[in-house]
Predicted model as a PDB file, atoms N, CA, C, CB and O in Angstrom, pLDDT in the B-factor column:
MODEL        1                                                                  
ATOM      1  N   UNK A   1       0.849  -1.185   0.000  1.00 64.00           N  
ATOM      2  CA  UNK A   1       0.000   0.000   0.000  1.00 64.00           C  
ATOM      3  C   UNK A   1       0.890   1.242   0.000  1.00 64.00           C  
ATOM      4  CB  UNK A   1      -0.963   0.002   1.229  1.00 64.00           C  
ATOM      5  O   UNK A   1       1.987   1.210   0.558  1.00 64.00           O  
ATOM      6  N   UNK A   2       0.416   2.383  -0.643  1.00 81.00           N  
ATOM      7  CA  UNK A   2       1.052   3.670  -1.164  1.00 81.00           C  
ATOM      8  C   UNK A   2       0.898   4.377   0.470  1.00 81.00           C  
ATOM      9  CB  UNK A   2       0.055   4.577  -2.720  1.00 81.00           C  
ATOM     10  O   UNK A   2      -0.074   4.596   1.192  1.00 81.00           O  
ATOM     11  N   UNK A   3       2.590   4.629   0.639  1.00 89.00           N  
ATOM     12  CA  UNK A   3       1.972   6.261   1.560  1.00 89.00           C  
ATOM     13  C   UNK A   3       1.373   7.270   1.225  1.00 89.00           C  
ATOM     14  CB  UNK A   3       2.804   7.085   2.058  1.00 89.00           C  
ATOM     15  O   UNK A   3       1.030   8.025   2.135  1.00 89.00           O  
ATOM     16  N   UNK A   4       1.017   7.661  -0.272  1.00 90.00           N  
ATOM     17  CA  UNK A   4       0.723   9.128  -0.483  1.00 90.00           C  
ATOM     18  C   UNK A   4      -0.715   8.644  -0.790  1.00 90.00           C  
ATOM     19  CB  UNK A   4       1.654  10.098  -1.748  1.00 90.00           C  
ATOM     20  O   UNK A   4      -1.242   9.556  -1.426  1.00 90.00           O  
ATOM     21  N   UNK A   5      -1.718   7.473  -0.603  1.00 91.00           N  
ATOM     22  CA  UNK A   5      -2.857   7.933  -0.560  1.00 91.00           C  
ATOM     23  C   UNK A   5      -3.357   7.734   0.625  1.00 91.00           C  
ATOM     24  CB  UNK A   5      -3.555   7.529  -1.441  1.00 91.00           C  
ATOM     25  O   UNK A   5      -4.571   7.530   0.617  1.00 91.00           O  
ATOM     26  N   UNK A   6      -2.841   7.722   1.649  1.00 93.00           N  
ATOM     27  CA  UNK A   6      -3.155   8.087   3.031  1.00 93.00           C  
ATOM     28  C   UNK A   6      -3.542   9.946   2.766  1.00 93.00           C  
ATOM     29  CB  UNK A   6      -1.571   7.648   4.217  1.00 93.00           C  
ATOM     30  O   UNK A   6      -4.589  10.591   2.811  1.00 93.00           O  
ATOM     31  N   UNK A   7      -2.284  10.258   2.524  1.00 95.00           N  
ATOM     32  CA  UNK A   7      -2.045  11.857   2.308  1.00 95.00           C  
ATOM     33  C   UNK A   7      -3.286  12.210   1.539  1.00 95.00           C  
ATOM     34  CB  UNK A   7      -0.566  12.312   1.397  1.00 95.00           C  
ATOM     35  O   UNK A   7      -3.998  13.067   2.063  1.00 95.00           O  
ATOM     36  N   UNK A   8      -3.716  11.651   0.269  1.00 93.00           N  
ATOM     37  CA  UNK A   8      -4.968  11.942  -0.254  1.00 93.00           C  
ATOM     38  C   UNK A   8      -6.257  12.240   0.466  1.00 93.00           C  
ATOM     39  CB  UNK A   8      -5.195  11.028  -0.942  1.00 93.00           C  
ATOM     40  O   UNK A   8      -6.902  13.274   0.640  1.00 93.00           O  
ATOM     41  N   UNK A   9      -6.468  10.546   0.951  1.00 95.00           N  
ATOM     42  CA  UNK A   9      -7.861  10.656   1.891  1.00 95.00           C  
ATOM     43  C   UNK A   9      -7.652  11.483   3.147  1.00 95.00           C  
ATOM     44  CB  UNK A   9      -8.393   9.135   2.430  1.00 95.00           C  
ATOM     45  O   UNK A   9      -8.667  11.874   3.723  1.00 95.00           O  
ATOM     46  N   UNK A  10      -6.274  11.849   3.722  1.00 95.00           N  
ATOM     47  CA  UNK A  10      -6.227  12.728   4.299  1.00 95.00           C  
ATOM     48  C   UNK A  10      -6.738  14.609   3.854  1.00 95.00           C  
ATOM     49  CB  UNK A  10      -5.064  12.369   4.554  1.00 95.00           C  
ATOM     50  O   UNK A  10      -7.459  15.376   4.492  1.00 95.00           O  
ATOM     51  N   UNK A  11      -6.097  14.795   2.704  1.00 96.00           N  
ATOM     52  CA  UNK A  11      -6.684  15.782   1.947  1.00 96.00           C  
ATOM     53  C   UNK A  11      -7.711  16.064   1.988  1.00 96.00           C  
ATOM     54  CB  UNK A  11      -6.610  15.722   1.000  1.00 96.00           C  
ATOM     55  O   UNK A  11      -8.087  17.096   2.543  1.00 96.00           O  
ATOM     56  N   UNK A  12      -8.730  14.967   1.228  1.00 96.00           N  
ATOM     57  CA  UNK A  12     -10.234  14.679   1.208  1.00 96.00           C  
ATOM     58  C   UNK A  12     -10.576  15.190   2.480  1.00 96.00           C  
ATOM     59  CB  UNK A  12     -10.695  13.120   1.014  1.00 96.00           C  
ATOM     60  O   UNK A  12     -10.865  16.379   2.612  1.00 96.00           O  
ATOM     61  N   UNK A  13     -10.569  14.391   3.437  1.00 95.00           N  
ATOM     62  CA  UNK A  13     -11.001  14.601   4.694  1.00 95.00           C  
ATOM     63  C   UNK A  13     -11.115  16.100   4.938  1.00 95.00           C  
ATOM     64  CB  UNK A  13     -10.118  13.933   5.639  1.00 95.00           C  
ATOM     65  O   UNK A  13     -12.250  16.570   5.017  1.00 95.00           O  
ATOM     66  N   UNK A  14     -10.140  16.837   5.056  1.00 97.00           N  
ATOM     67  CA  UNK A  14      -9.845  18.457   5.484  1.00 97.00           C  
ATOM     68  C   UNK A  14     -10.797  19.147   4.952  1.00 97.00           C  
ATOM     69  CB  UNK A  14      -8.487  19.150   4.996  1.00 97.00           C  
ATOM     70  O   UNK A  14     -11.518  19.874   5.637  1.00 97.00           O  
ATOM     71  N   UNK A  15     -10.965  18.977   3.308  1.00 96.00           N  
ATOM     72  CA  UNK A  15     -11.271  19.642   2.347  1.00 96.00           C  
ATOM     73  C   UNK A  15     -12.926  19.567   2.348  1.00 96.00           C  
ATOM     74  CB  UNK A  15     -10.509  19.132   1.146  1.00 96.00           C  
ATOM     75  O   UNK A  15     -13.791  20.404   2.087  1.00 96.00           O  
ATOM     76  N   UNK A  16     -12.966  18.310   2.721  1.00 96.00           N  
ATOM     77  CA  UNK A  16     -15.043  18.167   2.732  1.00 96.00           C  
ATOM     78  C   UNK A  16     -15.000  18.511   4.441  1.00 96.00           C  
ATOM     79  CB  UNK A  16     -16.103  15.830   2.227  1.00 96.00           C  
ATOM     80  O   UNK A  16     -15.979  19.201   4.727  1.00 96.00           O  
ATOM     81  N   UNK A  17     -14.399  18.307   5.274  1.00 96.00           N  
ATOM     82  CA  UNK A  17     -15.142  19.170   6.254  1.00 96.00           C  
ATOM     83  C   UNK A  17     -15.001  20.854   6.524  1.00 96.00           C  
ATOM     84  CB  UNK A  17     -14.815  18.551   7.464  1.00 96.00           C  
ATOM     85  O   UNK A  17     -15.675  21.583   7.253  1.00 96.00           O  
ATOM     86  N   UNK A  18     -13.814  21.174   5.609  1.00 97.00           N  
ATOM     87  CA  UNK A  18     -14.318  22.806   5.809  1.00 97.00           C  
ATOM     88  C   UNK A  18     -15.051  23.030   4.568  1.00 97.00           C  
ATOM     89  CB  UNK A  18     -13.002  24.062   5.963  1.00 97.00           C  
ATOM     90  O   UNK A  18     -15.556  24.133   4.778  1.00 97.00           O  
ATOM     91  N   UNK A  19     -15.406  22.676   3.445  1.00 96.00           N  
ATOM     92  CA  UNK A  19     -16.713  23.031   2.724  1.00 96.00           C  
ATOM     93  C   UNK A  19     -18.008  22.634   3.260  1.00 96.00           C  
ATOM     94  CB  UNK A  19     -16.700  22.496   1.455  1.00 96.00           C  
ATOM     95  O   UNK A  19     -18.927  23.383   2.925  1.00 96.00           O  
ATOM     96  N   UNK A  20     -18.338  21.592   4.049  1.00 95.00           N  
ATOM     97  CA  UNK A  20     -19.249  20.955   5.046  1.00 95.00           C  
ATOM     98  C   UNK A  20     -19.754  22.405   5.910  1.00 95.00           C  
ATOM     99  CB  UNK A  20     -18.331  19.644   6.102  1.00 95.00           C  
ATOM    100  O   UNK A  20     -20.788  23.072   5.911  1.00 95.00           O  
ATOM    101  N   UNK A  21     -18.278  22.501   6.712  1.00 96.00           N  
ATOM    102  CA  UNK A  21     -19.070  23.697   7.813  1.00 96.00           C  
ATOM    103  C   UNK A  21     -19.453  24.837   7.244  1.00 96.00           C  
ATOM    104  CB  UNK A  21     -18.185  24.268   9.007  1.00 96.00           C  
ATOM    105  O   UNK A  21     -20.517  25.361   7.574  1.00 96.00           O  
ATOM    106  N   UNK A  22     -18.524  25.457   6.176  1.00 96.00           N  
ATOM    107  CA  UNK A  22     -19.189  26.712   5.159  1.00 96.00           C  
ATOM    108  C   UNK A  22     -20.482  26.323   4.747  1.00 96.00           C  
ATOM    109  CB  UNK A  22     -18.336  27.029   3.708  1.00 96.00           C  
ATOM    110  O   UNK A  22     -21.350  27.119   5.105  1.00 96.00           O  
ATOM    111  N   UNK A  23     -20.938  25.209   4.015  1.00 95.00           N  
ATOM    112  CA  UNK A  23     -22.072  25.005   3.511  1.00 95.00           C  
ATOM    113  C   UNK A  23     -23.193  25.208   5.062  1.00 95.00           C  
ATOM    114  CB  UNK A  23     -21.984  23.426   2.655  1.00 95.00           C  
ATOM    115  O   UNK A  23     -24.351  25.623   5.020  1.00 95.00           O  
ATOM    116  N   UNK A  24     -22.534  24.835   6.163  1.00 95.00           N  
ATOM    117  CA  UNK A  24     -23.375  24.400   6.853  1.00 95.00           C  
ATOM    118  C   UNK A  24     -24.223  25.939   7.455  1.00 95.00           C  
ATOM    119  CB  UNK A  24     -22.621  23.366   7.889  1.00 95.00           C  
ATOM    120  O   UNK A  24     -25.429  26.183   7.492  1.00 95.00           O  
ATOM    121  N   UNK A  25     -23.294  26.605   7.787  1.00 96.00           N  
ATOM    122  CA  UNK A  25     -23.252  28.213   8.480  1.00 96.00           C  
ATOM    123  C   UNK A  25     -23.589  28.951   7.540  1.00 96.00           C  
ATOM    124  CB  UNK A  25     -21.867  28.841   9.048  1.00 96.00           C  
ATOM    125  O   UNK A  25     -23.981  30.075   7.854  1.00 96.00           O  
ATOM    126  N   UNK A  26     -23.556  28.617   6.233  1.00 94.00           N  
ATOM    127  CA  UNK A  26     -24.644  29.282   4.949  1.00 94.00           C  
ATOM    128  C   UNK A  26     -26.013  28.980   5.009  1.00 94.00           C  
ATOM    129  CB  UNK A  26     -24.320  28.762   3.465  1.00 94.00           C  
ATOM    130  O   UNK A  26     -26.766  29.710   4.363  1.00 94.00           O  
ATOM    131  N   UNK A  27     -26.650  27.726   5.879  1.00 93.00           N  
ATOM    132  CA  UNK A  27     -27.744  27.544   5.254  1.00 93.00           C  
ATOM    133  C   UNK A  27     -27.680  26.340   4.713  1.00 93.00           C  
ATOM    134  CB  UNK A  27     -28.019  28.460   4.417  1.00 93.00           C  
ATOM    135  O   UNK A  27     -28.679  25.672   4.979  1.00 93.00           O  
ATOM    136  N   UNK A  28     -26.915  25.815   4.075  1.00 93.00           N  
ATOM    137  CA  UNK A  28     -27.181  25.263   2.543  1.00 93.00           C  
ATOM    138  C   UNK A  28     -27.017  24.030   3.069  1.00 93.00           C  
ATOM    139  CB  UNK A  28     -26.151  25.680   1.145  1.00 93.00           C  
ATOM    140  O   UNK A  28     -25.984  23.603   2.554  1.00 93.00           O  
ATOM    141  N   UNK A  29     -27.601  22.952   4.046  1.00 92.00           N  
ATOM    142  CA  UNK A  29     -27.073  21.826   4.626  1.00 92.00           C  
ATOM    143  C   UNK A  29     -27.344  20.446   3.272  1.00 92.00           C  
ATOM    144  CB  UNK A  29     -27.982  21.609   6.290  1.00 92.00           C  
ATOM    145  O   UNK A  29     -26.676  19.448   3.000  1.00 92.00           O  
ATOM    146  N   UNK A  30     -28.531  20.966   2.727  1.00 95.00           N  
ATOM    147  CA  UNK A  30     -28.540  19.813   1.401  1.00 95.00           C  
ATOM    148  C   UNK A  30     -26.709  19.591   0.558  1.00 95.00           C  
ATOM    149  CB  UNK A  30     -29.929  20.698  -0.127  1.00 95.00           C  
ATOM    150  O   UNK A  30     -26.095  18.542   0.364  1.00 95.00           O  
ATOM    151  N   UNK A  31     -26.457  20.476   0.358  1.00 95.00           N  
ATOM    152  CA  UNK A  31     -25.512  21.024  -0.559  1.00 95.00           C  
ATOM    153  C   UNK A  31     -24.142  20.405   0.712  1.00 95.00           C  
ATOM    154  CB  UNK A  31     -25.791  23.102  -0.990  1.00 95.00           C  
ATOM    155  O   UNK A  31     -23.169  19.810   0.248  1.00 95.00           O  
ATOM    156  N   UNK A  32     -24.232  20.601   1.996  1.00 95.00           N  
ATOM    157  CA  UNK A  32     -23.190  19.800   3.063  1.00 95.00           C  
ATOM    158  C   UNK A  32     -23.554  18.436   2.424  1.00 95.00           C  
ATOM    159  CB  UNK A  32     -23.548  19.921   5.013  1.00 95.00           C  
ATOM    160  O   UNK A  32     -22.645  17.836   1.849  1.00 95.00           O  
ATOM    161  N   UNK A  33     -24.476  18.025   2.456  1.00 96.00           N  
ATOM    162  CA  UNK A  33     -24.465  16.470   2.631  1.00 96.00           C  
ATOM    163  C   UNK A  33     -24.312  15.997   1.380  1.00 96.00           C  
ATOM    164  CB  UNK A  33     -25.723  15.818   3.272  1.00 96.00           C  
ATOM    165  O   UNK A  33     -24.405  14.773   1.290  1.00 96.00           O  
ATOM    166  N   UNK A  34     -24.043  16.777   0.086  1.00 96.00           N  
ATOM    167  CA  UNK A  34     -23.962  15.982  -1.030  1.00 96.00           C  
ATOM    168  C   UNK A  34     -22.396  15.904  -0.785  1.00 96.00           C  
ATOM    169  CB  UNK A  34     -24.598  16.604  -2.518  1.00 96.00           C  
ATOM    170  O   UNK A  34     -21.917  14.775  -0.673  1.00 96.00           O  
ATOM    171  N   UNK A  35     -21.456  17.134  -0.681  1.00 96.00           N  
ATOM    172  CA  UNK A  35     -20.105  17.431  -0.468  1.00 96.00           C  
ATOM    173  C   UNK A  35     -19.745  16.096   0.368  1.00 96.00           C  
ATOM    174  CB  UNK A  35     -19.843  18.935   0.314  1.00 96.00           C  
ATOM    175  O   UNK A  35     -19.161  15.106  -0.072  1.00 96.00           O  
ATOM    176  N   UNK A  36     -20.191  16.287   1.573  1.00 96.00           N  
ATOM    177  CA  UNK A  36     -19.447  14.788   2.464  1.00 96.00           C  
ATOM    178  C   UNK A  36     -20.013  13.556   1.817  1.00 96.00           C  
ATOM    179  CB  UNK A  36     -19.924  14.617   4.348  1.00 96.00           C  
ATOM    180  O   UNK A  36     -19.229  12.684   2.193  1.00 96.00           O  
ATOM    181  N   UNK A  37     -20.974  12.941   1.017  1.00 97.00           N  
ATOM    182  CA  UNK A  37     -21.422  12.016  -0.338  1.00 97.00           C  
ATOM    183  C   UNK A  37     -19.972  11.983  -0.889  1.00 97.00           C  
ATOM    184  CB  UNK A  37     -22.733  12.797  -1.599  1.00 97.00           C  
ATOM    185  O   UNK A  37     -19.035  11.301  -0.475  1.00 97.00           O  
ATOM    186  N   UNK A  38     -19.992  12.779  -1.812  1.00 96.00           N  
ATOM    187  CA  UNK A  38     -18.885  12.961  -2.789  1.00 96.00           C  
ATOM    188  C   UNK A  38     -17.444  12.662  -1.920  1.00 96.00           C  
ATOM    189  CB  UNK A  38     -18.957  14.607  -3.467  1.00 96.00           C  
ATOM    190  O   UNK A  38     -16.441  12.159  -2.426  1.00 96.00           O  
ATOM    191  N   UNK A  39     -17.565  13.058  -0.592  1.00 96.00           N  
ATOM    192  CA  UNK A  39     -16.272  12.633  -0.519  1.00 96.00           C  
ATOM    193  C   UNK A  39     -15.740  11.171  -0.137  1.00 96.00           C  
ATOM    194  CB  UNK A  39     -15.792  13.447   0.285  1.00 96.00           C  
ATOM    195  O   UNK A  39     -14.796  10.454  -0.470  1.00 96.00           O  
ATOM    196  N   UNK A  40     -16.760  11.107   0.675  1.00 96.00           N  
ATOM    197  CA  UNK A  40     -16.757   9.464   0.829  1.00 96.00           C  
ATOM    198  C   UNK A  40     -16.897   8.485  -0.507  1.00 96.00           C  
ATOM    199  CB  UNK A  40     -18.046   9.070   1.776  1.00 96.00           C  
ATOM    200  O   UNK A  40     -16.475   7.343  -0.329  1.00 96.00           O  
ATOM    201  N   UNK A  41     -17.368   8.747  -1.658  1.00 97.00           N  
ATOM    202  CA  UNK A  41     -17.516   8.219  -2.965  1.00 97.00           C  
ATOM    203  C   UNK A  41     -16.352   7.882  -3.183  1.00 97.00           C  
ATOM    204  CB  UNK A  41     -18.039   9.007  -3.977  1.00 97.00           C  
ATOM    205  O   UNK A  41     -15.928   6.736  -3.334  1.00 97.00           O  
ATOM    206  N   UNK A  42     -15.507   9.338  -3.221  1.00 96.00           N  
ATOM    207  CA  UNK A  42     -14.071   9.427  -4.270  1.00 96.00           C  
ATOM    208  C   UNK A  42     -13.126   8.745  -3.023  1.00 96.00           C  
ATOM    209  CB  UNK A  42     -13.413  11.468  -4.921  1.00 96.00           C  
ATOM    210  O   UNK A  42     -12.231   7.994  -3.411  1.00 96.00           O  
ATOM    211  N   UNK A  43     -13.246   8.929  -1.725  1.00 96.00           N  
ATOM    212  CA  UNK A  43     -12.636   7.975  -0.567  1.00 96.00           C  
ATOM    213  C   UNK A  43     -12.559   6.576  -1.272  1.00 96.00           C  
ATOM    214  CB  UNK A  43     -13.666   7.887   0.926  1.00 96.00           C  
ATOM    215  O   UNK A  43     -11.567   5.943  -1.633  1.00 96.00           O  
ATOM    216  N   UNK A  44     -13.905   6.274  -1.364  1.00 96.00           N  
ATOM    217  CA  UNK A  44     -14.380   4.334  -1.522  1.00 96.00           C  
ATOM    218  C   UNK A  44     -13.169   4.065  -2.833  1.00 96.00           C  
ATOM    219  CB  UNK A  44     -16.761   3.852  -2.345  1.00 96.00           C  
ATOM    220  O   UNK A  44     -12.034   3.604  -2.709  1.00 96.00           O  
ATOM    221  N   UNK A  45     -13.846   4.515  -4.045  1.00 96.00           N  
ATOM    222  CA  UNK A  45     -13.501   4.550  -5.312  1.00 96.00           C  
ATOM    223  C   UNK A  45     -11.866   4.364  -4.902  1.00 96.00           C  
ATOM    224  CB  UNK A  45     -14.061   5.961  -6.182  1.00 96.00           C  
ATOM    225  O   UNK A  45     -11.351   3.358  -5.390  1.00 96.00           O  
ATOM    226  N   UNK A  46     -11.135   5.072  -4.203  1.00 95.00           N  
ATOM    227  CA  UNK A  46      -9.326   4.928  -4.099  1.00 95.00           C  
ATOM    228  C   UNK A  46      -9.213   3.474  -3.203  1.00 95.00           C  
ATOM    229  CB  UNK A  46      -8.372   6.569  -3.003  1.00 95.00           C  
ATOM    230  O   UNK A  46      -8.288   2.681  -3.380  1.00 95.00           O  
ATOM    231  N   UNK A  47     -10.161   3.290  -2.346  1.00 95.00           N  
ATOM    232  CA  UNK A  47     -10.025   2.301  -1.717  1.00 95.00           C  
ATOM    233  C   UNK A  47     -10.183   0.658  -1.840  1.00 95.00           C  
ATOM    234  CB  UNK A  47     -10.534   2.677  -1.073  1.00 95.00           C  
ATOM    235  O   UNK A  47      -9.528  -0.165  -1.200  1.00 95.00           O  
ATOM    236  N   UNK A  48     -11.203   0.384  -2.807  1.00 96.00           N  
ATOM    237  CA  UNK A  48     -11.328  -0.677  -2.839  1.00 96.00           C  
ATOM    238  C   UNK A  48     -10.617  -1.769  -3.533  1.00 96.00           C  
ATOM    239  CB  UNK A  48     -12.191  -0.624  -3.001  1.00 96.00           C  
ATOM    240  O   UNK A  48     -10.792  -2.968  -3.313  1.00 96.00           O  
ATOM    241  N   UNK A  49      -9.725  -1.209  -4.467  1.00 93.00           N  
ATOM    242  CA  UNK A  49      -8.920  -1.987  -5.247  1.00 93.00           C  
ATOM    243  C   UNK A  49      -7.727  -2.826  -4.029  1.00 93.00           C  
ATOM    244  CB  UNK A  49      -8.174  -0.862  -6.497  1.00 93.00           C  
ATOM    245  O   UNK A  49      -7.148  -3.901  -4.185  1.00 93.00           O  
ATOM    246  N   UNK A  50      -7.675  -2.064  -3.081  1.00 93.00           N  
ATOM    247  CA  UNK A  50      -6.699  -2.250  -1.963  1.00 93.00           C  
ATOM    248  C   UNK A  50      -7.696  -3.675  -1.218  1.00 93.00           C  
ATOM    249  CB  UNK A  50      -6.453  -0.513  -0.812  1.00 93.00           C  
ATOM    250  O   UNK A  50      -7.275  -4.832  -1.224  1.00 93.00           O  
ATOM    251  N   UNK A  51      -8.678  -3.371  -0.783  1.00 94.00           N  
ATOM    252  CA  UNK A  51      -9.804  -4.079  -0.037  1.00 94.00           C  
ATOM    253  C   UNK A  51      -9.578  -5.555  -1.002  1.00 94.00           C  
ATOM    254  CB  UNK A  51     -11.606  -3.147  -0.152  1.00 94.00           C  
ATOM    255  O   UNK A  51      -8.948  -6.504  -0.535  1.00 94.00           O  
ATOM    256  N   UNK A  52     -10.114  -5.585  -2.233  1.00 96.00           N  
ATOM    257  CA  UNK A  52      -9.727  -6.622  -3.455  1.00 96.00           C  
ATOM    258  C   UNK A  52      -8.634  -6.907  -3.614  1.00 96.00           C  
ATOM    259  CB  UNK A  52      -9.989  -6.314  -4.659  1.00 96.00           C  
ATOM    260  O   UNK A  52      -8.700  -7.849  -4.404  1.00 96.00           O  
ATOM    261  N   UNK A  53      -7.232  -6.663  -3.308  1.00 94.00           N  
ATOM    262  CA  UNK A  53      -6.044  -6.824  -3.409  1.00 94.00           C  
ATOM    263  C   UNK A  53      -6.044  -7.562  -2.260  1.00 94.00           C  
ATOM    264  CB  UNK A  53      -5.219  -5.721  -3.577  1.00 94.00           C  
ATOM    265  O   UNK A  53      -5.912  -8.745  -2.575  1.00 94.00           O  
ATOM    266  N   UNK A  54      -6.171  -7.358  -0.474  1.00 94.00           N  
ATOM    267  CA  UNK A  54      -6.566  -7.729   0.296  1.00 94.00           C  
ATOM    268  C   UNK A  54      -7.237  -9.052   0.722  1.00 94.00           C  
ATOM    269  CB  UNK A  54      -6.930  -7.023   0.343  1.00 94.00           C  
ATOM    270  O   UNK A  54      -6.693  -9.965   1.343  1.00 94.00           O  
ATOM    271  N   UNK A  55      -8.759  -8.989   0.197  1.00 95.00           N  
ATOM    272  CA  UNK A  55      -9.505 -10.546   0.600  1.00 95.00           C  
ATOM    273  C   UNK A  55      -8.726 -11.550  -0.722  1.00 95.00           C  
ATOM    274  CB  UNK A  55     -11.786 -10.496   0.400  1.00 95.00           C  
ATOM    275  O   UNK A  55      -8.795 -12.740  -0.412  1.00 95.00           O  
ATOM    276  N   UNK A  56      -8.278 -11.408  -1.591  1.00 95.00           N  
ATOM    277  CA  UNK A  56      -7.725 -11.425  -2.486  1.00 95.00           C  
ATOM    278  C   UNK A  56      -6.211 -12.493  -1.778  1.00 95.00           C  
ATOM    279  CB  UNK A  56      -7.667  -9.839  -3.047  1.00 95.00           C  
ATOM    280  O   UNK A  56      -6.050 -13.708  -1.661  1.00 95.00           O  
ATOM    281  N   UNK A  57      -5.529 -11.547  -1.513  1.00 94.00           N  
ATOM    282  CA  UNK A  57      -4.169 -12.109  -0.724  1.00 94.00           C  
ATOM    283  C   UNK A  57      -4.997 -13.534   0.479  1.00 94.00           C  
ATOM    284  CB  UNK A  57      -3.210 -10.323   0.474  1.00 94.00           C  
ATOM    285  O   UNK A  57      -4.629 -14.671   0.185  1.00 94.00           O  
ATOM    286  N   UNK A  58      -5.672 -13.465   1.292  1.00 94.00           N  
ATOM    287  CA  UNK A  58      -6.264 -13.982   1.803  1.00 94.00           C  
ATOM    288  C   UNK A  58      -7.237 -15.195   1.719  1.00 94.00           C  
ATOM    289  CB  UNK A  58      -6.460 -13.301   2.014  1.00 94.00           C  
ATOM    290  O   UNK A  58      -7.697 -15.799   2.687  1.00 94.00           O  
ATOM    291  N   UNK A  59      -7.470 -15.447   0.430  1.00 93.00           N  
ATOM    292  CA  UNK A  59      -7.850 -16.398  -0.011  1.00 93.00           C  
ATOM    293  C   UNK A  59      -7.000 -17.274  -0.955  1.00 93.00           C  
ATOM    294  CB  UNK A  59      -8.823 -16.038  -0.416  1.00 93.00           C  
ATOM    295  O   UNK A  59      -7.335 -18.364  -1.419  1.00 93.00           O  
ATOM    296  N   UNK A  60      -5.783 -16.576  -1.170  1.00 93.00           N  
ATOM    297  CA  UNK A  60      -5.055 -17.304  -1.670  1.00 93.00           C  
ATOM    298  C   UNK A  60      -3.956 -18.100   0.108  1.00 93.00           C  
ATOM    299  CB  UNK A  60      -4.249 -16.213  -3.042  1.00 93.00           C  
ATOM    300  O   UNK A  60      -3.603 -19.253   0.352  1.00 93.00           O  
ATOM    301  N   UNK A  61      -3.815 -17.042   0.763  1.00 92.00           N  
ATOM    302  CA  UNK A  61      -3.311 -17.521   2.062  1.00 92.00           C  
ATOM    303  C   UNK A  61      -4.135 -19.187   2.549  1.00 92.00           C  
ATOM    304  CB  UNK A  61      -3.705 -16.125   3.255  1.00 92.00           C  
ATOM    305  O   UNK A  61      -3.526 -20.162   2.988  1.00 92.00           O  
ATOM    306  N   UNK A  62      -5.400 -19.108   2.341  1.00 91.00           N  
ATOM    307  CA  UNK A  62      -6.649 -20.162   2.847  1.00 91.00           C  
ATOM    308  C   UNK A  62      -6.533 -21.675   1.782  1.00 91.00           C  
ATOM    309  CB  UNK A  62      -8.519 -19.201   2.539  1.00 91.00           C  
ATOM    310  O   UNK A  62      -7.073 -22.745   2.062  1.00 91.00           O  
ATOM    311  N   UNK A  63      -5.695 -21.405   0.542  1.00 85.00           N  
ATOM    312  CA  UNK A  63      -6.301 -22.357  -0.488  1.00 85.00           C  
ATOM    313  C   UNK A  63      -4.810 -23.384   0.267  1.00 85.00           C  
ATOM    314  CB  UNK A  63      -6.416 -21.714  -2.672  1.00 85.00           C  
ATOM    315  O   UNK A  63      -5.136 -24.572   0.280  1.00 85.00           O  
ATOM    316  N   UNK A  64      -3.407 -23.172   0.830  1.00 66.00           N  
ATOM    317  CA  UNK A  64      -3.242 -24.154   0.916  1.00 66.00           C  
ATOM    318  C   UNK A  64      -3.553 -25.360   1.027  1.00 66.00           C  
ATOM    319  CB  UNK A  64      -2.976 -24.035   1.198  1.00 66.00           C  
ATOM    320  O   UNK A  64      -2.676 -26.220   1.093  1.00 66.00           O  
TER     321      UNK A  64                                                      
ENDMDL                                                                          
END                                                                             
């Protein structure tokens, strides 16, 4: 696994919760909850190939 997409979903993280609280202290809480959506999406989307790489390693660990 990559150190620099820690740094990413770290990014992510920062980035949807201060557009989150702006959206939020605007009013606009629909428009928060699509932002934290989207970020968790583009989170999953980096993640799962790792998850599949993962149960993956693990079932090959099991077939001895």
């Amino acid at each position: 696994m990559e150190v620099g997409i820690i740094f990413k979903i770290a990014a992510v993280g920062i980035l949807v919760s201060i557009l989150s609280q702006i959206l939020k202290h605007s009013g606009r809480d629909e428009q928060a909850f699509l932002v934290s959506l989207a970020g968790l999406l583009v989170v999953l989307y980096w993640i799962v190939p790792y998850i599949y790489e993962l149960f993956e390693s693990i079932q090959q660990l099991f077939e001895l």
